[in-house]
Structures are given as C-alpha cells and as structure tokens.
Chimera marker file (.cmm) of the C-alpha trace (Angstrom):
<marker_set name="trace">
<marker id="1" x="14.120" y="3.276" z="2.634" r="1" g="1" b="0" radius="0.5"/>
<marker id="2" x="15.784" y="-0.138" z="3.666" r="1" g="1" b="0" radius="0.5"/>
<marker id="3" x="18.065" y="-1.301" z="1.316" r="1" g="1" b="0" radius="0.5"/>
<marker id="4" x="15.985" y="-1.218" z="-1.557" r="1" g="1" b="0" radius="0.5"/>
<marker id="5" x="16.015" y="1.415" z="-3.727" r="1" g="1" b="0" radius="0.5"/>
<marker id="6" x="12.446" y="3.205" z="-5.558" r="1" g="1" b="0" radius="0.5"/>
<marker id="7" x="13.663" y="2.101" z="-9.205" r="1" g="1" b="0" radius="0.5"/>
<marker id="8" x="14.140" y="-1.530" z="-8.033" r="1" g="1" b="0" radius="0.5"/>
<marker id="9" x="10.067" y="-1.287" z="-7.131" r="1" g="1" b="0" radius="0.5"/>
<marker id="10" x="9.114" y="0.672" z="-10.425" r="1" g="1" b="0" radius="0.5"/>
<marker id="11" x="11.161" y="-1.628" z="-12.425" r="1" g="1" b="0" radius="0.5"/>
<marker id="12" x="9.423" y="-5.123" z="-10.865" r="1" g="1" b="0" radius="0.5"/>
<marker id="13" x="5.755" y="-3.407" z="-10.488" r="1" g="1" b="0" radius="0.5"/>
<marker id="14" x="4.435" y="-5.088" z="-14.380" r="1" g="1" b="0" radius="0.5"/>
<marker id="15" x="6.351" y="-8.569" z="-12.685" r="1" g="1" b="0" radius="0.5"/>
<marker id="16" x="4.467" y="-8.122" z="-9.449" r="1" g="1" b="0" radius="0.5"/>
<marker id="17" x="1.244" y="-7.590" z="-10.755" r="1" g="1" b="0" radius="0.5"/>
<marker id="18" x="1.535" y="-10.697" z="-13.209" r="1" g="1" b="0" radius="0.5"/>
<marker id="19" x="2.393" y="-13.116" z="-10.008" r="1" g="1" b="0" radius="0.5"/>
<marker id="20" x="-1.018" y="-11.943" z="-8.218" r="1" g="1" b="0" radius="0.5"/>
<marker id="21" x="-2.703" y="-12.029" z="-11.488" r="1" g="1" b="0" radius="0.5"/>
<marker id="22" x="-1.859" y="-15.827" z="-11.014" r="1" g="1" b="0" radius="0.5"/>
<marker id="23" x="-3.962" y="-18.416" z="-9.708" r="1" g="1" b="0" radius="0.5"/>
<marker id="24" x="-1.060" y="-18.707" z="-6.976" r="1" g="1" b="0" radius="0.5"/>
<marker id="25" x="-1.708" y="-14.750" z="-6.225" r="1" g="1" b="0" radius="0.5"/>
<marker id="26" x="-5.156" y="-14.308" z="-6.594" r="1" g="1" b="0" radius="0.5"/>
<marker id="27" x="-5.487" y="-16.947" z="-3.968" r="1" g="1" b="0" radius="0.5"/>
<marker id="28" x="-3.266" y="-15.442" z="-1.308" r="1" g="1" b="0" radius="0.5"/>
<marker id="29" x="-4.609" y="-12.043" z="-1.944" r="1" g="1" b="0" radius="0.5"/>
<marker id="30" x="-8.284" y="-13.664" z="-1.263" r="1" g="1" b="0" radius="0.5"/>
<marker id="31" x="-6.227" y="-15.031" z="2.115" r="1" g="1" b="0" radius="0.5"/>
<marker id="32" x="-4.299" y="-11.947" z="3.211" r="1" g="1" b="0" radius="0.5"/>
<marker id="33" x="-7.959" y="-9.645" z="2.201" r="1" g="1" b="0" radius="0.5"/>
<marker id="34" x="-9.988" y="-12.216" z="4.202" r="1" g="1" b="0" radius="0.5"/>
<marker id="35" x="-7.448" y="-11.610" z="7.447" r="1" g="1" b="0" radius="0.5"/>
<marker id="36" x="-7.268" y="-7.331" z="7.178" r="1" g="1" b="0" radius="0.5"/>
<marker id="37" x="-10.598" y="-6.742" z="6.137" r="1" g="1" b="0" radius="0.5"/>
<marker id="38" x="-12.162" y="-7.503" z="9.836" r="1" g="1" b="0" radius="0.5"/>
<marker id="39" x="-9.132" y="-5.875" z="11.503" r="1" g="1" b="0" radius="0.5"/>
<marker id="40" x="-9.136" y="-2.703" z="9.233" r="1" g="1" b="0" radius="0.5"/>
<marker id="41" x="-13.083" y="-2.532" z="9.841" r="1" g="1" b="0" radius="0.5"/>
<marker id="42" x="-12.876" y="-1.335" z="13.430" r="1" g="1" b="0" radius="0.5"/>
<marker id="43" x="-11.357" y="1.712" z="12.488" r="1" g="1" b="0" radius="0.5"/>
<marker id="44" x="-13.537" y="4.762" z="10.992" r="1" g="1" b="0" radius="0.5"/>
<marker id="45" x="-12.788" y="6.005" z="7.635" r="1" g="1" b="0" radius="0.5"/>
<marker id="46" x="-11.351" y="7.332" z="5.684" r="1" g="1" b="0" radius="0.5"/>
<marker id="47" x="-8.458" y="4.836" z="5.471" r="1" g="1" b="0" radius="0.5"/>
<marker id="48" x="-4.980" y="5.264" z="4.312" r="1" g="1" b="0" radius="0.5"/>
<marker id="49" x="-2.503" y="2.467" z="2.839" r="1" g="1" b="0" radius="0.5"/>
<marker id="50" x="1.712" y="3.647" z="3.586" r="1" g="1" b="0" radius="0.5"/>
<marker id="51" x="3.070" y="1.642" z="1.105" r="1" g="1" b="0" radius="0.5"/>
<marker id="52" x="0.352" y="1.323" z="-1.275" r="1" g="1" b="0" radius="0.5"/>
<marker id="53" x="2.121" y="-0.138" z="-4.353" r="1" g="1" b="0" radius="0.5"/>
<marker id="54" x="-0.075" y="-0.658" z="-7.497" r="1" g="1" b="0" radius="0.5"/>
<marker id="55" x="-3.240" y="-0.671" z="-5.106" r="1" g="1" b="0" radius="0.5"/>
<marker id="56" x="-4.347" y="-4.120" z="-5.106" r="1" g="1" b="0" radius="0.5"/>
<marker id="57" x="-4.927" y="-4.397" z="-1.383" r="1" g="1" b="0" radius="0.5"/>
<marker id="58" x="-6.410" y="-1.172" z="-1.150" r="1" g="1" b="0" radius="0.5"/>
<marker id="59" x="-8.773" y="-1.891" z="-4.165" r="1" g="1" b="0" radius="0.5"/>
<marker id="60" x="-9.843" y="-4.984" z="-2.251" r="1" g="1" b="0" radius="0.5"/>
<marker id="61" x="-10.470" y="-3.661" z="1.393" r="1" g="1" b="0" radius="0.5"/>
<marker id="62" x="-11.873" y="-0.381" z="0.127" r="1" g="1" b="0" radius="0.5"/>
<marker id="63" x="-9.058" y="1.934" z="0.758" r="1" g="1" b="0" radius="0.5"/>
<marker id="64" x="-9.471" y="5.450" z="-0.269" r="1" g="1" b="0" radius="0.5"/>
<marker id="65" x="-6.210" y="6.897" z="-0.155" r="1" g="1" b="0" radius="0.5"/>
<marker id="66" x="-2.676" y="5.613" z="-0.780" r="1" g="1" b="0" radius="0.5"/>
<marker id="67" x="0.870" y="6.624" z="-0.284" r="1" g="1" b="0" radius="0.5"/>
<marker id="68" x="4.218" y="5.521" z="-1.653" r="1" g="1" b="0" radius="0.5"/>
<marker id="69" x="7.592" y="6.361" z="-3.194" r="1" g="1" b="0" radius="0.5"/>
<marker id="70" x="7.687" y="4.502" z="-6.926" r="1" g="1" b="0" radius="0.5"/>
<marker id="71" x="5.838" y="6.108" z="-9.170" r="1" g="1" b="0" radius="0.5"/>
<marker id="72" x="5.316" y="3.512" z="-11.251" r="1" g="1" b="0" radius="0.5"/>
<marker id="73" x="2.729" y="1.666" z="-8.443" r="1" g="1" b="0" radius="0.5"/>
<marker id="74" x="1.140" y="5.122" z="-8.106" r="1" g="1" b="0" radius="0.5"/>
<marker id="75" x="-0.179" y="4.950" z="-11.968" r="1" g="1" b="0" radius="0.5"/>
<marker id="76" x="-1.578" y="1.552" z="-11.429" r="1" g="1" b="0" radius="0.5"/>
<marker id="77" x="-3.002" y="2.102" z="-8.068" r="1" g="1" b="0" radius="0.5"/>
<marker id="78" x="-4.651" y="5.984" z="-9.223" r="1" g="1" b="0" radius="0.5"/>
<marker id="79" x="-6.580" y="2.942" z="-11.908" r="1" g="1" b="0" radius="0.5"/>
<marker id="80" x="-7.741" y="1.037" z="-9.380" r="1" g="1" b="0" radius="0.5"/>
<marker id="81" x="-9.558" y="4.192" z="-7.811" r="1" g="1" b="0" radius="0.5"/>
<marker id="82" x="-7.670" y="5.031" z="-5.191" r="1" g="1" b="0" radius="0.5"/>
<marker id="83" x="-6.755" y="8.660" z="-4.482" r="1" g="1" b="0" radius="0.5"/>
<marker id="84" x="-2.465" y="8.543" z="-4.340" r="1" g="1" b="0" radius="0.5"/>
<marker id="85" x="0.214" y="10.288" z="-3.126" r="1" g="1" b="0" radius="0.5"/>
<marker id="86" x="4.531" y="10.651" z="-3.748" r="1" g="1" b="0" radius="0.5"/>
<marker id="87" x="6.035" y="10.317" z="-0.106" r="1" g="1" b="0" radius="0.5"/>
<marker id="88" x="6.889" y="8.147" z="2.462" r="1" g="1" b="0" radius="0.5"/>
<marker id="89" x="5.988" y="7.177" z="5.888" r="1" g="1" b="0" radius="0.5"/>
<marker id="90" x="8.563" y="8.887" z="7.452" r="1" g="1" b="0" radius="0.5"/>
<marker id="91" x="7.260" y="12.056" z="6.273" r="1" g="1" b="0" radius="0.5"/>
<marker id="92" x="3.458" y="12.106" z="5.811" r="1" g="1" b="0" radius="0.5"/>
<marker id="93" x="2.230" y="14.623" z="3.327" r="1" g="1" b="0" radius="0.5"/>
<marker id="94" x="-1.684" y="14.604" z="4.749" r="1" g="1" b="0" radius="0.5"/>
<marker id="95" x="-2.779" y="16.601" z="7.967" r="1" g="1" b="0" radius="0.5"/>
<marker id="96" x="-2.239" y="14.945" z="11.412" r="1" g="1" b="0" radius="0.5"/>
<marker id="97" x="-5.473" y="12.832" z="12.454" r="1" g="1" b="0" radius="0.5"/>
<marker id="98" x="-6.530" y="12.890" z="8.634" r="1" g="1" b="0" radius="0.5"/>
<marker id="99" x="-7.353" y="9.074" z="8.944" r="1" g="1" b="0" radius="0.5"/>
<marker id="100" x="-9.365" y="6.802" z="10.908" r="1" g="1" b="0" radius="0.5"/>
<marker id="101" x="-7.020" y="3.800" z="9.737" r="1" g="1" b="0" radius="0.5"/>
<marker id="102" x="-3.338" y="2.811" z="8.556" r="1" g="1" b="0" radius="0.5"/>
<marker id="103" x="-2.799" y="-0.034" z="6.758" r="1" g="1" b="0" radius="0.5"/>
<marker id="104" x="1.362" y="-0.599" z="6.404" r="1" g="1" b="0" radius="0.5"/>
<marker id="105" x="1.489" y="-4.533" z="4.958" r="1" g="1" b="0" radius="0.5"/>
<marker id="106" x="5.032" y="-5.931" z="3.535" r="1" g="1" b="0" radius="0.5"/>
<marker id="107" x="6.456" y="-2.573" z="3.629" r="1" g="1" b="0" radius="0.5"/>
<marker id="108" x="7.991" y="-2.306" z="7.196" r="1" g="1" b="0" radius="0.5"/>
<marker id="109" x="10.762" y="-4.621" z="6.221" r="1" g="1" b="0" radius="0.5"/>
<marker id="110" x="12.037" y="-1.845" z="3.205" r="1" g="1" b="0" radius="0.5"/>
<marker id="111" x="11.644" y="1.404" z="5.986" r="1" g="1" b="0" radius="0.5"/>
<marker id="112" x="14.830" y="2.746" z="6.864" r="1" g="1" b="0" radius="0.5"/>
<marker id="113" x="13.569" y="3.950" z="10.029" r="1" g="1" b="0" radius="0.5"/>
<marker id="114" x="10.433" y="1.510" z="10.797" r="1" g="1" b="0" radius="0.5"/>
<marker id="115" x="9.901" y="2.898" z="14.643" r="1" g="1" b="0" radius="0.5"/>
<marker id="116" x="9.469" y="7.156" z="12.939" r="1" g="1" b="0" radius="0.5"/>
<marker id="117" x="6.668" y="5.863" z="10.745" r="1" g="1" b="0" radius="0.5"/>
<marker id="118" x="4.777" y="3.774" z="13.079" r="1" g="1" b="0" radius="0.5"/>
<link id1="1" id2="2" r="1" g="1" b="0" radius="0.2"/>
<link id1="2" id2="3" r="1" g="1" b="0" radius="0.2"/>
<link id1="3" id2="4" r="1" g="1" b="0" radius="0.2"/>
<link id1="4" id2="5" r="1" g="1" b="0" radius="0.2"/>
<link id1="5" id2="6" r="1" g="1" b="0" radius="0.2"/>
<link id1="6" id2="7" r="1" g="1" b="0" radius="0.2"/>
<link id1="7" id2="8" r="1" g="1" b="0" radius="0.2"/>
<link id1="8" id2="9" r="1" g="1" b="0" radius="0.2"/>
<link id1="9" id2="10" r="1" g="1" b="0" radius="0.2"/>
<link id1="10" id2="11" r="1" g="1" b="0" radius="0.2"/>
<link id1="11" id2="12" r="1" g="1" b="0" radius="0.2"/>
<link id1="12" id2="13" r="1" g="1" b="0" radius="0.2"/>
<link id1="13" id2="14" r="1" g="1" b="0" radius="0.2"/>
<link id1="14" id2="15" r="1" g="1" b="0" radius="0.2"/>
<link id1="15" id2="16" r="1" g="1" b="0" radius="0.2"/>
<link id1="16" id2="17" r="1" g="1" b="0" radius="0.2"/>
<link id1="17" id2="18" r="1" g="1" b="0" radius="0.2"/>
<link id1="18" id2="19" r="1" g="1" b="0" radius="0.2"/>
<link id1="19" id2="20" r="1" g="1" b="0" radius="0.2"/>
<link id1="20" id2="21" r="1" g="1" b="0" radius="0.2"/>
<link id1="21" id2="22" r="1" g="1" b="0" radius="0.2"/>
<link id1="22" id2="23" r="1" g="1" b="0" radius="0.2"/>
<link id1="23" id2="24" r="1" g="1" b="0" radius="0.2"/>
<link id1="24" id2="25" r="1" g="1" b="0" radius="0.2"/>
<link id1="25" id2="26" r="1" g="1" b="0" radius="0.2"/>
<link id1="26" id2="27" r="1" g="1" b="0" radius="0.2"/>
<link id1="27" id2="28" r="1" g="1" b="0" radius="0.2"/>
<link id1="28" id2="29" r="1" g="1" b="0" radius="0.2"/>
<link id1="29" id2="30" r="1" g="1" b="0" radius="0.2"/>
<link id1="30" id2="31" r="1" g="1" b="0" radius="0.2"/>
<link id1="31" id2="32" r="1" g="1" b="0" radius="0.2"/>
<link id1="32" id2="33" r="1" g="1" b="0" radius="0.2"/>
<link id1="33" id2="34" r="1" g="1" b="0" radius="0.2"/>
<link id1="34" id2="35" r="1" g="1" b="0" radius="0.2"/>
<link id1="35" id2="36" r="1" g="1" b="0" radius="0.2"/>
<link id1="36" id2="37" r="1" g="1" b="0" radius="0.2"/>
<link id1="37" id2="38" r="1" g="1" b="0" radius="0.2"/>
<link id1="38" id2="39" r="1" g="1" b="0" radius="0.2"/>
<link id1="39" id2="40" r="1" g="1" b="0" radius="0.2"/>
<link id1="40" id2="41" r="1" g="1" b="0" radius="0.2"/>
<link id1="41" id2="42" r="1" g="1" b="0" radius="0.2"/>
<link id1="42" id2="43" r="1" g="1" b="0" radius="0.2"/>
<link id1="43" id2="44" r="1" g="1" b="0" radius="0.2"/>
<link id1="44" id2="45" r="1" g="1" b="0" radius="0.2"/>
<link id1="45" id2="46" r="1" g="1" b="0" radius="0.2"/>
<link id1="46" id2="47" r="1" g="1" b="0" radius="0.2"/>
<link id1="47" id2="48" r="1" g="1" b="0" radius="0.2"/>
<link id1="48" id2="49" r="1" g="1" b="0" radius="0.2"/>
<link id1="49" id2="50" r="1" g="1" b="0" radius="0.2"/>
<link id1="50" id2="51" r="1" g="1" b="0" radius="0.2"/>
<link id1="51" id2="52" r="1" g="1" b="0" radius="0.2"/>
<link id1="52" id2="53" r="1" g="1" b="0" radius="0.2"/>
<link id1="53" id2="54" r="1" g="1" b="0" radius="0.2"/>
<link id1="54" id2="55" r="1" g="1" b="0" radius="0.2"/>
<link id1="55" id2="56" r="1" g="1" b="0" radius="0.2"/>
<link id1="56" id2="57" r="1" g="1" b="0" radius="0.2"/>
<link id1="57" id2="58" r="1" g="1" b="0" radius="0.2"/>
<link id1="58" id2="59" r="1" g="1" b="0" radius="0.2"/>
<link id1="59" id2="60" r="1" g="1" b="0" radius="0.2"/>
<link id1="60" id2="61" r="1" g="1" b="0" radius="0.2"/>
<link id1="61" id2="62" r="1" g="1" b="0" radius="0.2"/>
<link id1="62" id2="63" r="1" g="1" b="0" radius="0.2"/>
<link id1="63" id2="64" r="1" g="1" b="0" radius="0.2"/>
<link id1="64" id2="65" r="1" g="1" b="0" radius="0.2"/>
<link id1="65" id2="66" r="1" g="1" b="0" radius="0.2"/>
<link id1="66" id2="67" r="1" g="1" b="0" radius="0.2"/>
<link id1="67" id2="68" r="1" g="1" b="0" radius="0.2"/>
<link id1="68" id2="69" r="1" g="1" b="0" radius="0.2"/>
<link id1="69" id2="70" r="1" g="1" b="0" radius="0.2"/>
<link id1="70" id2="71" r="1" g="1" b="0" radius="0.2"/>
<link id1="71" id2="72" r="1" g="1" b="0" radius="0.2"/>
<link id1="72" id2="73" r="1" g="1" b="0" radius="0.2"/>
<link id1="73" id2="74" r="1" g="1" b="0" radius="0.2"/>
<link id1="74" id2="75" r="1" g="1" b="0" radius="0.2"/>
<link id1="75" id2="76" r="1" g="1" b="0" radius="0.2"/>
<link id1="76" id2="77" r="1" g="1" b="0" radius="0.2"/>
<link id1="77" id2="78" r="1" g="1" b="0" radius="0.2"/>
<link id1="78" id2="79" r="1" g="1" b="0" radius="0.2"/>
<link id1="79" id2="80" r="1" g="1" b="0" radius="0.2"/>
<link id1="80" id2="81" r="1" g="1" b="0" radius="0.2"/>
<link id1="81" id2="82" r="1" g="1" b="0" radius="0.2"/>
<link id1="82" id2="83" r="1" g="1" b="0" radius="0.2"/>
<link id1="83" id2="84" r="1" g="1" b="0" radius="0.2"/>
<link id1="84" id2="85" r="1" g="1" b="0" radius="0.2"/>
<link id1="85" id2="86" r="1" g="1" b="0" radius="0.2"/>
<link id1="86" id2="87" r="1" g="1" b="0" radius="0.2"/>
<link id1="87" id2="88" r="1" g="1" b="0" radius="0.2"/>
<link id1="88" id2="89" r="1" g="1" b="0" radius="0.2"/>
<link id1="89" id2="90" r="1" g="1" b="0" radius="0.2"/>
<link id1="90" id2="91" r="1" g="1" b="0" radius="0.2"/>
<link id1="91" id2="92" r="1" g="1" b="0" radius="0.2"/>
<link id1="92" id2="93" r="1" g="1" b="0" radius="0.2"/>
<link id1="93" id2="94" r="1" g="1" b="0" radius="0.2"/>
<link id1="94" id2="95" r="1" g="1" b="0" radius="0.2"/>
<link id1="95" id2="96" r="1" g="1" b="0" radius="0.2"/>
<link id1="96" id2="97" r="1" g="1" b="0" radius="0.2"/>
<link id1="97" id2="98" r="1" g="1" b="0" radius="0.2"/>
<link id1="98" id2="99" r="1" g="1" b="0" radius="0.2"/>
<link id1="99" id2="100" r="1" g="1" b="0" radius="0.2"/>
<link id1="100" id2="101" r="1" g="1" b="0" radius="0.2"/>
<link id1="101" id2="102" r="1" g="1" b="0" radius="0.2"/>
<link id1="102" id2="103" r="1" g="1" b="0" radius="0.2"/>
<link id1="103" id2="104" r="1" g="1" b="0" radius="0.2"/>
<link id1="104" id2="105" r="1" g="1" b="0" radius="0.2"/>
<link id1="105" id2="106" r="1" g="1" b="0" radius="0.2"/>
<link id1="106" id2="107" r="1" g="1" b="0" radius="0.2"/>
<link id1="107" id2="108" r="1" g="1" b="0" radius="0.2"/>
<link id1="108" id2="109" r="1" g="1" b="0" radius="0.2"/>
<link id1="109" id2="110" r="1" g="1" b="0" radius="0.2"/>
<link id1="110" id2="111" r="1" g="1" b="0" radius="0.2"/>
<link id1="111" id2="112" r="1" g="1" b="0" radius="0.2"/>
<link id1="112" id2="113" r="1" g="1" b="0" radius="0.2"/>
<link id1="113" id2="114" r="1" g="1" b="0" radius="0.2"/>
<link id1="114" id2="115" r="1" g="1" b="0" radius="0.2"/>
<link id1="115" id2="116" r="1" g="1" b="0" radius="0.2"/>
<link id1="116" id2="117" r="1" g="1" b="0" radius="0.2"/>
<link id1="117" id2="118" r="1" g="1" b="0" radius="0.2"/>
</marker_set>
C-alpha cells in the first residue's frame, strides 16, 4: 500500500462516514453514483469493489462483493449487505474470471504497485 498505512484507514473510517453522511457528501455520492452506475452496467455480474471501504459505493451501485485491507471498513460495509473480504488488489483472494466487473475508485492513489492490480 502507498504510503498510507491500514490503521490510518480504520482509525478515520467513523470520520469518513460522518462527512458523506453530510449534506456536502450525500450530494457528491448522488454525483460520483450517477457517473459509475451506467459505466459499471455494461459489465455482467457479479461485481466486485478493490477497495471497498465501509461499502457506501457498493451499497449504492449494487455491488455484491467487496475487498479491502482495514478491517474496520469491512464491519461497516458486511452492514450494508455486501459480501467482504481481508486482502488487497495485489493479491486477489477470489478465483480468476470470478467477476463480470471491477470497480477500483479513490484507491489507486494508496496501491503500492497500481500497474500488478490493474
């Protein structure tokens, strides 16, 4: 991971969910939803999220399955109804050509290698 470390995201998740729980966040997640939604609907499911955090995106565009390192996110996203997992994108712990879709949003910028889990 980039140069932030998993207990930096577990210890801002409850800070992170209040700012989208503002009317500030609620509106850009309506934006950012409104722009993947149409580009994540090409794809057949089922869908998985690299990066999943506490779930909110994946709630929203119907996401079945998430993946990500803090453990933290992974409680709050498992209540939002999405099926989770402990890993990272570098190393993928679901079967080759398990999913019709990938969603990886703001979490390219925290990979240490980027290029391995594209």
């Amino acid at each position: 991971m980039g140069t932030v470390s998993r207990a930096t995201f577990d210890e801002y998740v409850e800070q992170y969910e209040a700012w989208y729980n503002s009317p500030k966040g609620k509106a850009l997640l309506a934006t950012e939803v409104a722009c993947l939604r149409p580009m994540l609907a090409r794809f057949p499911r089922p869908y998985l999220e690299i990066g999943v955090g506490s779930g909110r995106f994946a709630q929203a565009l119907g996401i079945e399955y998430g993946l990500d390192r803090s453990g933290g996110s992974l409680a709050i996203t498992r209540g939002r109804g999405v099926q989770v997992a402990a890993g990272t994108g570098e190393a993928l712990p679901f079967r080759d050509a398990r999913f019709g879709g990938v969603l990886i949003t703001f979490t390219l910028c925290f990979i240490h290698d980027p290029l391995q889990v594209v």
